[in-house]
N, C-alpha and C positions, 0 to 999 in steps of 0.2 A: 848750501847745495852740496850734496856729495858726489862725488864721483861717480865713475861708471862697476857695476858689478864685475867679479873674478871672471863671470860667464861669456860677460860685455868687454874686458878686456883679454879675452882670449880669444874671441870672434876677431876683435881688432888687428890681434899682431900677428895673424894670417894675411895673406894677399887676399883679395876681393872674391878672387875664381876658387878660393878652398872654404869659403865659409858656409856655401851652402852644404856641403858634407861634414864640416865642424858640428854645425848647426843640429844636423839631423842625429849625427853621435850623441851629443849634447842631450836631445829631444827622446831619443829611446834611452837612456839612460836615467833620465832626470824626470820628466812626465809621462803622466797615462794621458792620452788626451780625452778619453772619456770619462777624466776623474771628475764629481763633481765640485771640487775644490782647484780646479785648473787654473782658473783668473790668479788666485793669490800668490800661487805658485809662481805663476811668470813674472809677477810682479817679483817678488823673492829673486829670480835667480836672473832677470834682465833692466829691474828698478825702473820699469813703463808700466803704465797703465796695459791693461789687456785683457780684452772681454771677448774669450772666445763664445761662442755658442755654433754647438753642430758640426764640431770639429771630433770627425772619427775616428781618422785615423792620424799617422803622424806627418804622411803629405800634405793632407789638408790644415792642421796646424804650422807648416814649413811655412806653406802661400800665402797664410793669414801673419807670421808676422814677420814676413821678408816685404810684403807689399806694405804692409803697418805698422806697428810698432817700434820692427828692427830695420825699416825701410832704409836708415842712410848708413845702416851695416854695407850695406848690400848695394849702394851706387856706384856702379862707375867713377872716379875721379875726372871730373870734367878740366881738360887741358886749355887754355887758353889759344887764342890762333894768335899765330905771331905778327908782332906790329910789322909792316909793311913800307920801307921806307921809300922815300921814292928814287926813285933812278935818276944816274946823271943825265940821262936823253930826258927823261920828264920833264926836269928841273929847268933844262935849255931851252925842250919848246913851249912850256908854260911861259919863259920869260919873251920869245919869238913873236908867239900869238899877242901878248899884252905889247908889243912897242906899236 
């Protein structure tokens, strides 16, 4: 398995809130999206599969592969909640109630 494309690690070493304007630079610079050679291209320059069709412009190309193909570009980092310990009062009348 190789790595991720030069395209795919530049998206990366942005924060999460600059990629959609990376993305779009990227997308007027690199595709037409009315070309009919588009799939292969993306494939070339983000190493996913990608089958656009009816993709006109380059908004409509952005949402097609921010929702898909380059979908966990583009997540949020889901934070964990913090473990919850319990309290000295918890701890006392858990043991109160059981005598």
């Amino acid at each position: 398995m190789t790595g991720p494309t030069p395209a795919v690690r530049r998206l990366l070493a942005l924060p999460v809130s600059e990629r959609h304007s990376a993305l779009e630079a990227l997308l007027v610079t690199e595709v037409d999206p009315a070309a009919p050679d588009i799939g292969p291209r993306l494939v070339e320059l983000f190493g996913r599969p990608a089958e656009p069709s009816g993709m006109d412009t380059t908004a409509d190309l952005m949402a097609y592969l921010a929702a898909g193909p380059l979908r966990d570009l583009f997540a949020e980092p889901v934070v964990p909640a913090p473990v919850r310990r319990p309290a000295l009062w918890d701890v006392v009348m858990r043991s109160v109630v059981q005598l």
